[in-house]
C-alpha positions as CSV (number, residue, x, y, z in Angstrom):
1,X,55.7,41.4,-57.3
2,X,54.9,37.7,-58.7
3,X,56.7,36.2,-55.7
4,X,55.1,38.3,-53.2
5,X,51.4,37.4,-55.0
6,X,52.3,33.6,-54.7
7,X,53.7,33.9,-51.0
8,X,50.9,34.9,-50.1
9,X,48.4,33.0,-52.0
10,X,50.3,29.8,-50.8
11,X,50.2,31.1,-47.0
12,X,46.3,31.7,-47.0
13,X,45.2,29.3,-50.0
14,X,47.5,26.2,-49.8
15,X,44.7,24.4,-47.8
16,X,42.2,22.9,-49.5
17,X,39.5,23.5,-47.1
18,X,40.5,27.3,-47.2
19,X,40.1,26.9,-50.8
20,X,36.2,24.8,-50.3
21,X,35.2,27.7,-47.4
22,X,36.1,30.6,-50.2
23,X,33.9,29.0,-52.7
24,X,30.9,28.6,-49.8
25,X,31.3,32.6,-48.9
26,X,31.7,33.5,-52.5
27,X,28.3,31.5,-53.6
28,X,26.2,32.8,-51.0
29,X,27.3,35.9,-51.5
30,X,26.9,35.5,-55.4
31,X,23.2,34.3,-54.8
32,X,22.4,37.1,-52.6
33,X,23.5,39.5,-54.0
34,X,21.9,38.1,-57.5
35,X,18.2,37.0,-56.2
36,X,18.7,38.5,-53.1
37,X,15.1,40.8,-54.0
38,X,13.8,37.1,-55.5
39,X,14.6,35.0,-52.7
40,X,13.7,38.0,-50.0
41,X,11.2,35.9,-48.6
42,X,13.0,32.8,-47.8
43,X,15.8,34.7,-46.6
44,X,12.9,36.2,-44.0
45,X,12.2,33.0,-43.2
46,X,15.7,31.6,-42.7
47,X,16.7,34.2,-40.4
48,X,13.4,34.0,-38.2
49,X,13.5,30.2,-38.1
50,X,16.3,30.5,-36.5
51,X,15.7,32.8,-33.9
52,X,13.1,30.4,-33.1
53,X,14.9,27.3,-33.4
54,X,16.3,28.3,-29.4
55,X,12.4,28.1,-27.9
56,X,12.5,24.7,-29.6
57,X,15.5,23.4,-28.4
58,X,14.4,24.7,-24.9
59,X,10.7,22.7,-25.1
60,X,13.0,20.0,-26.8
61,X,15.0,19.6,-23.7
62,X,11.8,19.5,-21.7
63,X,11.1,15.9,-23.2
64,X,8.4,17.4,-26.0
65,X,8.8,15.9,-29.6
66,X,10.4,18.3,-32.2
67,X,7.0,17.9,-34.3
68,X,5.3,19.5,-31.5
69,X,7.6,21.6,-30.1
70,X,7.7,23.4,-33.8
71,X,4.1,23.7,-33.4
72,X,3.5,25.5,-30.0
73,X,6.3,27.9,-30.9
74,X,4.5,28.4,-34.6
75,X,1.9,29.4,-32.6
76,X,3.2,31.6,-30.3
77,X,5.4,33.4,-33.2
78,X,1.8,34.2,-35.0
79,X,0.4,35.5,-31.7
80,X,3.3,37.5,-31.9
81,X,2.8,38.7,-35.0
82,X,-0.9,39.4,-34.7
83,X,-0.4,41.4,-31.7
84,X,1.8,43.1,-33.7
85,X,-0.5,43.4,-36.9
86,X,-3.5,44.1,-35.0
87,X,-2.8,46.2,-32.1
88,X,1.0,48.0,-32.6
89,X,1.0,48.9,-36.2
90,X,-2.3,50.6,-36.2
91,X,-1.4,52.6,-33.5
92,X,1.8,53.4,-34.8
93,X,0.2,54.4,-38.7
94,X,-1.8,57.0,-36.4
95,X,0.8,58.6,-35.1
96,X,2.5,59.2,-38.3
97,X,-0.3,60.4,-40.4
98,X,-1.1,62.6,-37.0
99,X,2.7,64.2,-37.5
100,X,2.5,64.3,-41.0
101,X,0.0,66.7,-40.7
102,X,1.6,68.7,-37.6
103,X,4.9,68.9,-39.3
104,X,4.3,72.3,-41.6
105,X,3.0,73.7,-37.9
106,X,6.4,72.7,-36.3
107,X,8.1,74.1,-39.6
108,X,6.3,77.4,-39.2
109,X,7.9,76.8,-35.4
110,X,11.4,76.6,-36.5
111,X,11.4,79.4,-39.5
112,X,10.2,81.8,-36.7
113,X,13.2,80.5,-34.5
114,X,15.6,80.8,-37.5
115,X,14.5,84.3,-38.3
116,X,15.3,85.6,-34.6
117,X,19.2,83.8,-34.7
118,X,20.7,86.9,-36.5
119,X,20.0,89.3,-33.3
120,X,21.2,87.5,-30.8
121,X,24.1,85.7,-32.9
122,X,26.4,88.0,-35.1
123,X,28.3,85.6,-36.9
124,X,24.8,84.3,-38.5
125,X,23.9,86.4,-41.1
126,X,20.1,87.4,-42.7
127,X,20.9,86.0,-45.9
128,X,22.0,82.6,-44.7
129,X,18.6,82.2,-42.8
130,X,16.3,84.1,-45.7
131,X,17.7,80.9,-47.8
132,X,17.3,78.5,-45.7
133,X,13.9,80.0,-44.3
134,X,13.2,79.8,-48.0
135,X,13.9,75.8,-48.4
136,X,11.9,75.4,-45.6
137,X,8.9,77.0,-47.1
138,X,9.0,75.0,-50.2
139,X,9.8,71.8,-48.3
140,X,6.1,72.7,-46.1
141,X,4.5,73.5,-49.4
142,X,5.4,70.2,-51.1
143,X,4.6,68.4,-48.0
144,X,1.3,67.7,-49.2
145,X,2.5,65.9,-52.6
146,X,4.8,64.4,-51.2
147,X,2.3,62.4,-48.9
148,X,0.4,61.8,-51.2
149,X,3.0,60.5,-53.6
150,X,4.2,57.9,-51.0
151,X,0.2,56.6,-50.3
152,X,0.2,55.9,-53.5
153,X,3.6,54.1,-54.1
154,X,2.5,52.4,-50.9
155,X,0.1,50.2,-52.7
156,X,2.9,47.2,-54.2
157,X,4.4,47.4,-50.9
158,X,0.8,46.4,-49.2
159,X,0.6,43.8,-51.9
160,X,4.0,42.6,-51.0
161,X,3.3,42.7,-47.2
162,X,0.1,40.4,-48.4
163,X,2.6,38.3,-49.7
164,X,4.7,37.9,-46.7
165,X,2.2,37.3,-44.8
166,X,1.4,33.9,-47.1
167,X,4.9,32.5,-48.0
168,X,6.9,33.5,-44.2
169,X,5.0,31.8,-41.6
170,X,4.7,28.7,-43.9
171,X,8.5,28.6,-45.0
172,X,9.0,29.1,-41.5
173,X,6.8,26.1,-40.4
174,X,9.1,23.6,-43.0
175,X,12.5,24.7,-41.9
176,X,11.8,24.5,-38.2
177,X,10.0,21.1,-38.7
178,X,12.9,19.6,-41.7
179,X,15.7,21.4,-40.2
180,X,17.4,18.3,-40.7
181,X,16.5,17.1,-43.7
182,X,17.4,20.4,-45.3
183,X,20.8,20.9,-43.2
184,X,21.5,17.2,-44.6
185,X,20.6,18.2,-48.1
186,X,22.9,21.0,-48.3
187,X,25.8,19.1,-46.8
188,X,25.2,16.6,-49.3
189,X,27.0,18.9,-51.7
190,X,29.5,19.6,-49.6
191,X,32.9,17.0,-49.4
192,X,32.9,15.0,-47.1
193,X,35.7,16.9,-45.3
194,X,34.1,19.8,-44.9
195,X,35.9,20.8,-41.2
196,X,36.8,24.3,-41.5
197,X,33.7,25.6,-42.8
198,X,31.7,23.4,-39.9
199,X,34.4,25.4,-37.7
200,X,33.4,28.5,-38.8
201,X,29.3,28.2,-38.3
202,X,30.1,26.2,-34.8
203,X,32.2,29.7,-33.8
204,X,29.8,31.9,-35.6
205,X,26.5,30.1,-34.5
206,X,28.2,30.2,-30.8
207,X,28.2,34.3,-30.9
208,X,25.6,34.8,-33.2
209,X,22.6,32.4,-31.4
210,X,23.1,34.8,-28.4
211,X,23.9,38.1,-29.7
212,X,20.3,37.4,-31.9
213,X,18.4,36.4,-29.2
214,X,19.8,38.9,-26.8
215,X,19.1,41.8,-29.2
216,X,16.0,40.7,-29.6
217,X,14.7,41.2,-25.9
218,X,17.1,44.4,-25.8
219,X,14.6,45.8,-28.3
220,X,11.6,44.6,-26.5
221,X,12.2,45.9,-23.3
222,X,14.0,49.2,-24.3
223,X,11.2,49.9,-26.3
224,X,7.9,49.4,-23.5
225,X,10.7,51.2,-21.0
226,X,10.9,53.8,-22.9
227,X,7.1,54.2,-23.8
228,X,6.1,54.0,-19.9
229,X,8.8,57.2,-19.5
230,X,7.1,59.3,-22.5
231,X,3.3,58.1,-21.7
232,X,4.1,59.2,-18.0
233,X,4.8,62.8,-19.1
234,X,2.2,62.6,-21.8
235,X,4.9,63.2,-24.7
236,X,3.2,63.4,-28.0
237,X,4.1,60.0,-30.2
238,X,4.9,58.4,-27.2
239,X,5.2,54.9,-29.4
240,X,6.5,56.1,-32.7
241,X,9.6,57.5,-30.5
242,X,9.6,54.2,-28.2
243,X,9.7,52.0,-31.8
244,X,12.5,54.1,-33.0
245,X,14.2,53.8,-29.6
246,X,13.7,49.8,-29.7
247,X,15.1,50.0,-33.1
248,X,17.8,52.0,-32.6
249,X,19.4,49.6,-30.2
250,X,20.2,47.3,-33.3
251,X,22.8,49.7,-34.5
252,X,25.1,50.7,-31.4
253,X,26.8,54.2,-31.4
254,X,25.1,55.6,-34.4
255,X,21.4,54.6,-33.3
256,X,21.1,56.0,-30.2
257,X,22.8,59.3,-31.9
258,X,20.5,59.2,-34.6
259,X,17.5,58.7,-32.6
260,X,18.4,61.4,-30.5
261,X,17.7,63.8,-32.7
262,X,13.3,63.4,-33.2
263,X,13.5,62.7,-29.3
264,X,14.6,66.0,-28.4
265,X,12.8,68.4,-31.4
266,X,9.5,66.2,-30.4
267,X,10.5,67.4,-26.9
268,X,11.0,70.4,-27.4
269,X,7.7,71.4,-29.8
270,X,5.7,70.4,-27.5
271,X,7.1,72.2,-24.2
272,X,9.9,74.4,-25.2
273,X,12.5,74.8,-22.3
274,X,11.0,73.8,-19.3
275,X,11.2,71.5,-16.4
276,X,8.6,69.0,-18.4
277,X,11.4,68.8,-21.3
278,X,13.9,68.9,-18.8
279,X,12.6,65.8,-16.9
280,X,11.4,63.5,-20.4
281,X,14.9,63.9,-21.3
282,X,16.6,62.9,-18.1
283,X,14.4,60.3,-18.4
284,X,15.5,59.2,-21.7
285,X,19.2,60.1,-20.7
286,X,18.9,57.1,-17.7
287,X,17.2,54.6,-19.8
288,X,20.1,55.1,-22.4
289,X,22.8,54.5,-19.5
290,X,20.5,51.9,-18.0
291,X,20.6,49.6,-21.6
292,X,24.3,50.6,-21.8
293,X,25.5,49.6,-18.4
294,X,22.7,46.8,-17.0
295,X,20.7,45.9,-19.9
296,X,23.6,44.6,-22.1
297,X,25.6,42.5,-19.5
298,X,22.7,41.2,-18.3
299,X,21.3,39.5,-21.2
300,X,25.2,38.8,-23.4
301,X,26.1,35.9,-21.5
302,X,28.9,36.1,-24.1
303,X,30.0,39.3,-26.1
304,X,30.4,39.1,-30.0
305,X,33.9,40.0,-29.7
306,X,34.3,43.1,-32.1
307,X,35.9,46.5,-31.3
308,X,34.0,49.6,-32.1
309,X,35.7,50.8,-35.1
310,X,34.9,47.5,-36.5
311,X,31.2,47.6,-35.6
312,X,30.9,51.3,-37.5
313,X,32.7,50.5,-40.3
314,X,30.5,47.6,-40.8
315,X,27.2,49.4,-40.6
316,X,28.9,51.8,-43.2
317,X,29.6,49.2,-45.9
318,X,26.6,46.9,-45.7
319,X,24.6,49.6,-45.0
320,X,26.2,50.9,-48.2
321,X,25.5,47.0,-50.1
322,X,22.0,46.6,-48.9
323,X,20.6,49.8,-47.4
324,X,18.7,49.1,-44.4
325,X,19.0,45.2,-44.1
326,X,22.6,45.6,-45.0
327,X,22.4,48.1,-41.7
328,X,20.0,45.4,-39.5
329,X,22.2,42.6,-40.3
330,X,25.9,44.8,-40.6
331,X,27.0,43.2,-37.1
332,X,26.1,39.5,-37.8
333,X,27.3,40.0,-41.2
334,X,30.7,41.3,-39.3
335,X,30.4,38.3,-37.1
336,X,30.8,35.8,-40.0
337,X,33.5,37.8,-41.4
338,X,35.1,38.1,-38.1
339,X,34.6,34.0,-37.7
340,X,35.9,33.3,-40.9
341,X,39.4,35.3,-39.8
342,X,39.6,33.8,-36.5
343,X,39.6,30.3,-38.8
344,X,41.0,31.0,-41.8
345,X,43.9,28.4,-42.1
346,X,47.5,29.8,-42.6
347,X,50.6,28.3,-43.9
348,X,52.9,30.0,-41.4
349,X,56.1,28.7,-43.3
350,X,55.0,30.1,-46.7
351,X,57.3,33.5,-45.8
């Protein structure tokens, strides 16, 4: 058991830059997973910064100086955000308090559904819908509390939103404007052979810069698509359920699936089974194929090379570590680890 335990620590760990790109992934992840709540800020900022370090490069090439390049792209990314801020959320907070208050009415809907099951389907039986007619009840009753329970934890999270709002755009101003003096800072740490782990951002940056970016506009234009369909046939929340279906893109297989689900009983509340529910759903059906099988291609110039179990699996476990960032950053997080694979050196005489 020894033998096989040094095998095959001498066929993965035998190179010393294996042994230097170990201790980089084992820090980071040490420091995340240790401040990660502290440091949640910069982290923000890190990750946007260099979303928008592409729309500098782009005004770079153009023959504008970084200083202001950075600046015309800060200000456009707090335009952004404003628009955002200013014109999305509100309209968004309005649509949820508006079905917070119409969900005991659709509960109501669905108990009188429930109660009806057992004549028309024998193998249901009263019992099993008086009890669950009877969680419903209390789950309408404590609606109420429960609203007003979350307005009122609500109020850190505004503070902390306050916060953001401070310490993001400004981190985000220094690292697009000393991108290189803080790259060079870090490396000074490093040794000065440092190859393999410069190989394993060069592949990851490669997949990652795009599949961002990409993702990015997917979200975008899935999301004003899909608000045009719903505002055509007047669906109620037209832009809670667009938001969710923007969102939903970021987490492939189990997003759409999961999004599904309000689509249709949002659907189907407001017009039963009928050719209005009938066509909103086609409609959503084609712009589901649409980002599938034109969407995608058309904006992955190059595909993050990772097979479907792979992608799953990886929103399970970081979704598991991190809860929902773990979930919004499970396939870049798959891409490093996928990177650092395709890399890692191997002594291929150590067997």
């Amino acid at each position: 058991m020894i033998e096989v335990i040094k095998d095959w620590f001498n066929r993965y760990f035998s190179d010393p830059q294996a042994v230097l790109l170990a201790a980089i992934l084992i820090a980071g992840t040490t420091v995340i997973l240790t401040m990660g709540n502290m440091l949640a800020p910069v982290l923000a900022a890190v990750v946007i910064a260099y979303l928008l370090e592409g729309l500098v490069r782009r005004l770079e090439s153009m023959g504008l100086r970084r200083i202001f390049a950075v600046i015309a792209v800060f200000i456009l990314f707090n335009a952004f955000v404003s628009i955002l801020l200013f014109g999305i959320v509100p309209l968004l907070s309005t649509q949820i308090t508006t079905l917070a208050r119409e969900l005991p009415k659709y509960l109501e809907i669905g108990r009188s559904m429930l109660v009806q099951l057992p004549e028309h389907y024998s193998f249901i039986s009263e019992k099993q819908i008086q009890q669950l007619v009877e969680v419903l009840n209390r789950e309408a009753g404590s609606l109420g509390q429960t609203i007003f329970t979350l307005s009122l934890s609500s109020i850190p999270g505004i503070i902390t939103i306050a916060v953001y709002l401070i310490l993001v755009p400004m981190l985000i101003f220094f690292f697009l404007k000393d991108k290189v003096m803080i790259l060079g800072w870090f490396s000074s740490f490093l040794p000065r052979d440092h190859s393999l782990a410069s190989d394993v951002w060069e592949e990851m940056n490669r997949q990652l810069g795009n599949y961002v970016r990409g993702k990015f506009w997917e979200v975008l234009v899935v999301g004003i698509v899909t608000y045009i369909g719903f505002a055509i046939f007047s669906m109620k929340y037209a832009i809670l359920l667009a938001t969710l279906v923007g969102i939903s893109v970021l987490v492939p297989y189990i997003g759409a699936t999961v999004v599904t689900i309000p689509v249709l009983m949002v659907a189907y509340f407001q017009w039963g089974w009928s050719t209005e529910f009938a066509m909103a759903m086609i409609v959503y059906g084609v712009i589901q194929m649409l980002d599938g099988n034109l969407l995608v291609p058309l904006l992955f110039s190059e595909v993050v090379n990772l097979h479907p179990i792979a992608i799953i699996v990886s929103v399970l476990v970081f979704g598991g570590l991190w809860g929902f960032w773990g979930v919004f950053f499970a396939i870049p997080l798959a891409t490093l680890v996928n990177a650092v694979i395709r890399a890692w050196p191997r002594d291929q005489e150590a067997f």
